[in-house]
C-alpha positions as CSV (number, residue, x, y, z in Angstrom):
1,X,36.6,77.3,137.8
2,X,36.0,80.8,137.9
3,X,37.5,83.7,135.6
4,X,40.2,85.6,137.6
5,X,38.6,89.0,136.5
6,X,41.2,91.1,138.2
7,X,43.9,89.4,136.4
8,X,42.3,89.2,132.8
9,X,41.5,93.3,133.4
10,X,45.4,94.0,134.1
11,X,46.1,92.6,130.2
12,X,43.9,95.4,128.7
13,X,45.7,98.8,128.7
14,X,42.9,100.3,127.7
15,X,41.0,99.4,130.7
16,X,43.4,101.1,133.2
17,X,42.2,104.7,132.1
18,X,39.9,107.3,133.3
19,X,37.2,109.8,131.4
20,X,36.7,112.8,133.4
21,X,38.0,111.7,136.7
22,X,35.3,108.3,136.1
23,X,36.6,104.8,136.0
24,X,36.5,103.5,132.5
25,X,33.5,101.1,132.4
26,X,33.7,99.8,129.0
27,X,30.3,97.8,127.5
28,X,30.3,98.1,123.9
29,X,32.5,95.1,123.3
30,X,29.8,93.9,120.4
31,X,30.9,96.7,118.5
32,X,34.8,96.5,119.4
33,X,37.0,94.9,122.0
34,X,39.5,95.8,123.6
35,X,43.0,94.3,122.9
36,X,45.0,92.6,125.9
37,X,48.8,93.3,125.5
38,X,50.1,89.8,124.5
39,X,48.1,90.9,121.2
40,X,49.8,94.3,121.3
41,X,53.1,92.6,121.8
42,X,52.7,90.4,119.3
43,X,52.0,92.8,116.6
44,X,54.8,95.1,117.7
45,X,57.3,92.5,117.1
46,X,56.2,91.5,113.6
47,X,56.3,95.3,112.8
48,X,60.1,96.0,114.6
49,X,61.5,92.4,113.5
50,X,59.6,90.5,110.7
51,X,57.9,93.0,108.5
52,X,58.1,91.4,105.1
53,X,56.1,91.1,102.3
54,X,54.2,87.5,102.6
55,X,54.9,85.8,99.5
56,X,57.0,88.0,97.8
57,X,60.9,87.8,97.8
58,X,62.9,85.2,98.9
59,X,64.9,87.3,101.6
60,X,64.9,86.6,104.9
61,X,62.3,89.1,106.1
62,X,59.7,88.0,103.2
63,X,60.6,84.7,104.8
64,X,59.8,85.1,108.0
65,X,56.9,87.3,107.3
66,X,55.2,83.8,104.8
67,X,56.2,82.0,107.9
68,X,54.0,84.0,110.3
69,X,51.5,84.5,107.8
70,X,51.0,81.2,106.8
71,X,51.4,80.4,110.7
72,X,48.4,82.8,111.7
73,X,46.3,80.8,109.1
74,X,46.9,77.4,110.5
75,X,46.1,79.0,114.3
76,X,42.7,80.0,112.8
77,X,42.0,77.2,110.6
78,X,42.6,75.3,113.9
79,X,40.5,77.3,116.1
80,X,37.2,77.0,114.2
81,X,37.7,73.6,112.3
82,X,38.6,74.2,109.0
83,X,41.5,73.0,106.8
84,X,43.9,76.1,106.5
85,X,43.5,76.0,102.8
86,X,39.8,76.8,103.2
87,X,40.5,80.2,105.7
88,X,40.6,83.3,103.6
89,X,42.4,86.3,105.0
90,X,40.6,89.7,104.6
91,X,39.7,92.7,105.8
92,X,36.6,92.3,107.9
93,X,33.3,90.0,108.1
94,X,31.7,93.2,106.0
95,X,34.6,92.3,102.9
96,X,33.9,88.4,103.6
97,X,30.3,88.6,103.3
98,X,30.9,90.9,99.9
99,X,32.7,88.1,99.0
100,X,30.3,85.2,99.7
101,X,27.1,87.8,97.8
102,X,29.5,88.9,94.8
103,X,31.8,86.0,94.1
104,X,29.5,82.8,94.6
105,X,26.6,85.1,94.1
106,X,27.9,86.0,90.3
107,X,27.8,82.2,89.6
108,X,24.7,81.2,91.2
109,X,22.3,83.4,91.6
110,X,20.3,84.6,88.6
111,X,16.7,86.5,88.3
112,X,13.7,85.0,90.3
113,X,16.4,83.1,92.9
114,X,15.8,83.5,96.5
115,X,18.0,84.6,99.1
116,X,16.8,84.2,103.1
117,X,17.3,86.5,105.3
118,X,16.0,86.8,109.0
119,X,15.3,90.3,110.7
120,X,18.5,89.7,113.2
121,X,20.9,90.3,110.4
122,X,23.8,92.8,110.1
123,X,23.7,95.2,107.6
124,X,26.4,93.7,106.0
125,X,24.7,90.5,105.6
126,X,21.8,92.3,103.7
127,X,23.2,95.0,101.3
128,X,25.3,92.7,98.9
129,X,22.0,90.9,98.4
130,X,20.3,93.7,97.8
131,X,22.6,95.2,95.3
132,X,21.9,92.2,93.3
133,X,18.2,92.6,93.9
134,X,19.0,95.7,92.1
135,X,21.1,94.3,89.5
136,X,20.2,91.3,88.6
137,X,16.9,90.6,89.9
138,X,16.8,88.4,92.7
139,X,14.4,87.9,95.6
140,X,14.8,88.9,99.4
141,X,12.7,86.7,101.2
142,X,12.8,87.5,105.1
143,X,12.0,85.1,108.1
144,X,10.3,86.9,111.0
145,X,11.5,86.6,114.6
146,X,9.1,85.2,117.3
147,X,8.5,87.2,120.8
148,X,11.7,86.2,122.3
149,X,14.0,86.9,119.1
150,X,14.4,84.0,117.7
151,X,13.4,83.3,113.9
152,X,10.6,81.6,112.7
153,X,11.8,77.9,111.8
154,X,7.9,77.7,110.6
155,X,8.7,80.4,108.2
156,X,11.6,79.4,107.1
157,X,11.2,75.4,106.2
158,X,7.9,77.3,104.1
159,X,9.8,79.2,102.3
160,X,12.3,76.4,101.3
161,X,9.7,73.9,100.4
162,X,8.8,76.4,97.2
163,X,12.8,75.4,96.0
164,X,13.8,78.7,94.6
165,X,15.9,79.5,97.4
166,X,19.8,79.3,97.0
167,X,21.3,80.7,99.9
168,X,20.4,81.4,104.1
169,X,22.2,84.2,105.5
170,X,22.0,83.5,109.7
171,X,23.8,85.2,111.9
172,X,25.5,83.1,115.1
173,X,24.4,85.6,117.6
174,X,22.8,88.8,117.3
175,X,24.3,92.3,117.6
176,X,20.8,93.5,119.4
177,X,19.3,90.7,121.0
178,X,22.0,88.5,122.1
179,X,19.6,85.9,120.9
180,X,21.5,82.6,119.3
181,X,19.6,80.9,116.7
182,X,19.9,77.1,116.1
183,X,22.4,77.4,113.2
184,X,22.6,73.4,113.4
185,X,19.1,73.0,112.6
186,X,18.8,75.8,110.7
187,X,21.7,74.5,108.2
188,X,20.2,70.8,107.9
189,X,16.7,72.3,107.2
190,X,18.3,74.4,104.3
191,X,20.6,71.7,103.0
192,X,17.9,69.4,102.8
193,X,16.0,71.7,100.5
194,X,19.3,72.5,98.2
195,X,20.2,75.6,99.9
196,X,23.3,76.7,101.1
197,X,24.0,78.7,104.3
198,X,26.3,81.4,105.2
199,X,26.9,81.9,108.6
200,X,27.7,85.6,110.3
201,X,29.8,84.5,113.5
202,X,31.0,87.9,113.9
203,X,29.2,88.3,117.4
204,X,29.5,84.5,118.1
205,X,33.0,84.0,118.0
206,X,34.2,85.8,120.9
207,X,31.5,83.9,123.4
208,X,31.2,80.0,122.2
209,X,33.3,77.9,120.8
210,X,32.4,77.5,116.9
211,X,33.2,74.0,114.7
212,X,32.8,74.7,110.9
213,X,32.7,71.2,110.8
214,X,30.2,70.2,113.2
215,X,28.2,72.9,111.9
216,X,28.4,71.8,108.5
217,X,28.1,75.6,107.3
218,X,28.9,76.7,103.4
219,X,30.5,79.6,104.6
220,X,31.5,81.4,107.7
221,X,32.8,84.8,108.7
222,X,34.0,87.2,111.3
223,X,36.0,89.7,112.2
224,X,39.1,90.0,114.5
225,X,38.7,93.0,116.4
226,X,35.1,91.3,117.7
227,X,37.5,88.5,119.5
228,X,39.9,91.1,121.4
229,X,42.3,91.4,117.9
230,X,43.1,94.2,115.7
231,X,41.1,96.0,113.2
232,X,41.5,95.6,109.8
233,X,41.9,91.5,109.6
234,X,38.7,89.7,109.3
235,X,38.0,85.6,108.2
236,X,35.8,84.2,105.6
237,X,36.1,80.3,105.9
238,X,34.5,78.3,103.1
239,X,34.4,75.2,102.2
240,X,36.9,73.7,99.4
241,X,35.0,72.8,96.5
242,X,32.8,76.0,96.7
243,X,36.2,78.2,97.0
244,X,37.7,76.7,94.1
245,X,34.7,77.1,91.6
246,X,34.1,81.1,92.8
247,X,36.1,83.6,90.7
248,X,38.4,86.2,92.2
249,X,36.6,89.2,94.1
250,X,39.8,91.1,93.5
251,X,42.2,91.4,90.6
252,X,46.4,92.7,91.5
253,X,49.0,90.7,93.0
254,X,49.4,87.8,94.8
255,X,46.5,86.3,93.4
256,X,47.2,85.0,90.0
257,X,48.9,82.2,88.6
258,X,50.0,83.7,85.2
259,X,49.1,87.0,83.5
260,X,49.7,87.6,79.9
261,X,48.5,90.6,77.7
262,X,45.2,88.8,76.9
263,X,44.2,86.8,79.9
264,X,45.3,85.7,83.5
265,X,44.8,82.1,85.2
266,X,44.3,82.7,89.3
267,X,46.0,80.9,92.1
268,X,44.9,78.5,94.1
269,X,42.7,78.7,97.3
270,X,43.2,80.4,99.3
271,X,45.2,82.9,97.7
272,X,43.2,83.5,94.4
273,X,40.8,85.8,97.2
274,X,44.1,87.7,98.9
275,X,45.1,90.0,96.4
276,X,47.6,92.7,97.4
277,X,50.1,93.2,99.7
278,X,48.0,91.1,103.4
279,X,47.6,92.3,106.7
280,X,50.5,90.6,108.1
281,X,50.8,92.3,111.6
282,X,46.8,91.9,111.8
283,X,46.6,88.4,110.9
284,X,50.1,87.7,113.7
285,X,48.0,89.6,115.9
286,X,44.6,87.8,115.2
287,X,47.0,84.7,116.0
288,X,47.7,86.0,119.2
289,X,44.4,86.8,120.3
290,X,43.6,83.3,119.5
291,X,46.1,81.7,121.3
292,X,45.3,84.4,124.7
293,X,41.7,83.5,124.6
294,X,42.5,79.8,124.3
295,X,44.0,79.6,128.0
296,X,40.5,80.1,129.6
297,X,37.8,77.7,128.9
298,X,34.7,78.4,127.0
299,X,32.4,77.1,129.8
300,X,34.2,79.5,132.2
301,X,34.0,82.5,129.5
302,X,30.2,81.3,129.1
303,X,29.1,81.4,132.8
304,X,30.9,84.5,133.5
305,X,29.2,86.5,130.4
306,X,25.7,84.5,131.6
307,X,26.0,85.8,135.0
308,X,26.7,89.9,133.8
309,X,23.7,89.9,131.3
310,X,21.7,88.1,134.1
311,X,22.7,91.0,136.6
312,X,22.3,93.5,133.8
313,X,18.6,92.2,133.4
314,X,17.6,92.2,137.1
315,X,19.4,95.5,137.8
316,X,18.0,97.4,134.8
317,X,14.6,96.0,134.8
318,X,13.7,98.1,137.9
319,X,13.9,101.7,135.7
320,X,10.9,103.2,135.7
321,X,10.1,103.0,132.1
322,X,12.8,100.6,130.7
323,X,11.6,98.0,128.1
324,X,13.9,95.4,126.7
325,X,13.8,94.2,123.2
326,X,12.6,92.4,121.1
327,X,8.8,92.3,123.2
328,X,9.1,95.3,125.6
329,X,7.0,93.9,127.8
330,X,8.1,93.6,131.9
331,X,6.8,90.4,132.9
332,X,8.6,88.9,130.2
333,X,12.4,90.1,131.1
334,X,15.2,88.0,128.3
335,X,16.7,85.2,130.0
336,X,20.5,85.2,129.7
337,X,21.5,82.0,129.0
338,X,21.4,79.0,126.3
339,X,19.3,82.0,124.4
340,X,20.5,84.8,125.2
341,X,24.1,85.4,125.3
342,X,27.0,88.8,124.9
343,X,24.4,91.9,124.6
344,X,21.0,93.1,125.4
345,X,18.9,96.2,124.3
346,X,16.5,98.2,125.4
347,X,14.4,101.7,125.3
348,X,13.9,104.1,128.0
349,X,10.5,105.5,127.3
350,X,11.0,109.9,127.2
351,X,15.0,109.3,126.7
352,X,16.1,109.2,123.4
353,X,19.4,106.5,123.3
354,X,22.0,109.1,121.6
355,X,21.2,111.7,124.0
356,X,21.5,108.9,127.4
357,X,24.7,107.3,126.0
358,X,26.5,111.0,126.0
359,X,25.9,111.6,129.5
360,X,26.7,108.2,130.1
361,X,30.0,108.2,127.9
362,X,30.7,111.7,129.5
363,X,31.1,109.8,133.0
364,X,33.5,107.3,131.3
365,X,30.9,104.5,130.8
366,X,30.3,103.1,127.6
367,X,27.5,101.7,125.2
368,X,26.2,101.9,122.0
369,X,23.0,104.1,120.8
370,X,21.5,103.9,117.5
371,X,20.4,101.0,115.3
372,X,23.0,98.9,115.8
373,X,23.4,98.1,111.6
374,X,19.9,96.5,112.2
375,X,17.7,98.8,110.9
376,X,15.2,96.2,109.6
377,X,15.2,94.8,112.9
378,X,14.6,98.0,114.5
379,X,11.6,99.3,111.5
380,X,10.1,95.9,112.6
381,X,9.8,96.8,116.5
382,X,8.6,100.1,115.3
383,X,11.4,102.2,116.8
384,X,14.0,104.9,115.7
385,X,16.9,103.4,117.8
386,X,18.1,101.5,121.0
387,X,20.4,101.5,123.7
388,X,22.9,98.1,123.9
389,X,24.8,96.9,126.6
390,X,27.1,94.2,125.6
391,X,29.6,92.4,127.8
392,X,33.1,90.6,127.5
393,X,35.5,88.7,129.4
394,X,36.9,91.4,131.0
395,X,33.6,92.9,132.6
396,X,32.6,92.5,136.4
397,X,29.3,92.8,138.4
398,X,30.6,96.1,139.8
399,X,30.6,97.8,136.1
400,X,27.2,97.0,136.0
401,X,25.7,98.1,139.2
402,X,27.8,101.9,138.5
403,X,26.0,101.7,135.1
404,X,22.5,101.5,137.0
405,X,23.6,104.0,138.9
406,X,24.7,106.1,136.4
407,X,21.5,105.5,133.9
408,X,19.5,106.5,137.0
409,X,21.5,109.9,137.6
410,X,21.7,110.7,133.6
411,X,17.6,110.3,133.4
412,X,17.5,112.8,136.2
413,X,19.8,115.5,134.1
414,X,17.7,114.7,130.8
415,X,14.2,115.0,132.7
């Protein structure tokens, strides 16, 4: 069955506006969604009825906010396939990945180790490492990406049969190239060779469905306000015995068991990683957002987002001058699909991508310019910057013929 787009366009608020007398056309979702007002709703009436402090007091508003709390933690543990004890509350996948780098990192890692990288990564999934490049001494090794996008498994399983690898950072989908690597094969590969893996769903999770279990992944994170939630609640799932052995990234309340004037014990998973007052209204909203975008089914969700970045493709692949990344070339257009999946990118040769997403934003249509927090991926295509057009559930085929439209008029102004 298909997506009732009309319908699932009436819960975003957002989406009812205008930008200069223009129709909002909103495709930038990879960098934020939009929130659809059961989330909205949901996060109002924690803040006008429950707001407590989670874990402190034993009045009834510290009661009910533990309750929904402890609630929104089962609802995500649930969604992904993790025990709730092994779902950490934070504040994004950037805190969750500092997490991962600076708490497991301190205990494993130590001069000469490797950590793997590919060239699709997110900042966020290279700079920890590379502050303990810095400090302690490790090695960055990267795995290169093939013309279509996808890494180098030849690369990879080479670099893992040296042993002196310790962890794989590969993200679920990428932020540029839409591109899904095979995180299953990827993860047995690295597990065989005693590494572990830490997988970066923060695009992934609002376009196919994701199993911690069936992945058999060390660690995973996102972030809610990728999945239509709030800002400021993110998820770093673990798995137990690796949680319990890390030490605290963060010292203050609600994360210690005792504290005397010489010493502290911490609490238990998965509190020994929360410390300080939690997001409650984020984490009842990230609740929410899970239990909205549980009503339509991921094979519906995936065959609607296919067929936009397969109109996108055809439509925009007929500008003079257009390239798409990662080859550029024009008989090889990306194939949305089992590959490709949420975003694509691309260069407009004489346009630079700041200057073409202001006229476009100025006409109420909007997409991201820049380097996407992939600037390694972008020094490897041997380009400044790019222009990304990423879709969600509430995007039609109409948005994207008025953005070829519009991308043909705005090239006419900046000629």
């Amino acid at each position: 069955m298909s997506l009732d787009t009309s319908a699932i366009r009436r819960q975003f608020p957002a989406l009812q506006q205008q930008i200069n007398g223009h129709p909002l056309v909103y495709l930038d979702s990879a960098a934020t969604a939009q929130v659809p007002m059961a989330v909205l709703e949901a996060m109002s009436e924690c803040e006008r009825h429950d707001r407590g402090n989670p874990h402190r007091g034993m009045h009834v508003l510290a009661e009910r906010a533990t309750e929904k709390f402890e609630s929104a933690r089962k609802t995500v543990a649930e969604f992904i396939g993790a025990a709730t004890h092994e779902i950490i509350f934070t504040r994004n996948a950037t805190e969750s990945l500092n997490i991962v780098a600076k708490s497991w990192g301190k205990q494993n890692v130590k001069k000469g180790d490797v950590v793997a990288l590919t060239l699709l990564e997110h900042h966020s999934a290279i700079v920890p490492w590379l502050q303990h490049k810095e400090d302690i001494g490790i090695e960055i090794a990267w795995v290169g990406i093939d013309e279509t996008g996808m890494p180098r498994m030849e690369e990879l399983e080479e670099l893992l049969k040296a042993g002196k690898t310790k962890m794989v950072c590969i993200t679920g989908q990428s932020n540029v190239l839409g591109v899904r690597p095979p995180l299953k094969d990827i993860i047995k590969t690295a597990h065989a060779s005693g590494a572990l893996v830490t997988v970066d769903a923060t695009q992934l999770i609002a376009h196919h469905p994701v199993d911690v279990a069936d992945l058999d992944c060390d660690f995973l994170v996102f972030s809610g306000h990728k999945l239509y939630g709030p800002t400021g609640i993110g998820v770093l799932y673990g798995k137990r015995k690796l949680l319990e052995a890390m030490p605290p990234f963060l010292g203050g309340g609600g994360m210690i068991g005792n504290v005397t004037k010489t010493g502290f014990t911490a609490a238990d998973i998965p509190q020994k990683f929360e410390a300080g007052t939690p997001p409650l209204a984020q984490a009842v909203g990230l609740a929410a957002t899970i239990d909205w975008i549980s009503q339509y089914p991921w094979k519906d969700i995936e065959a609607h987002e296919t067929k936009l970045i397969r109109a996108a493709v055809t439509a925009l692949a007929d500008i003079p001058d257009l390239k798409f990344l990662p080859n550029f070339a024009r008989d090889k257009v990306p194939q949305a699909g089992a590959l490709l999946s949420g975003c694509i990118s691309f260069i407009i040769r004489g346009s630079h991508p700041h200057d073409l997403t202001d006229v476009l934003g100025n006409r109420g249509i909007c997409l991201r310019a820049g380097h996407h927090c992939c600037q390694p991926l972008h020094d490897h295509l041997n380009i400044p910057a790019s222009t990304r057009v990423s879709v969600g559930i509430y995007n039609t085929e109409d948005e994207v013929t008025l953005l070829v439209r519009a991308i043909d008029e705005a090239l006419k102004t900046l000629a």
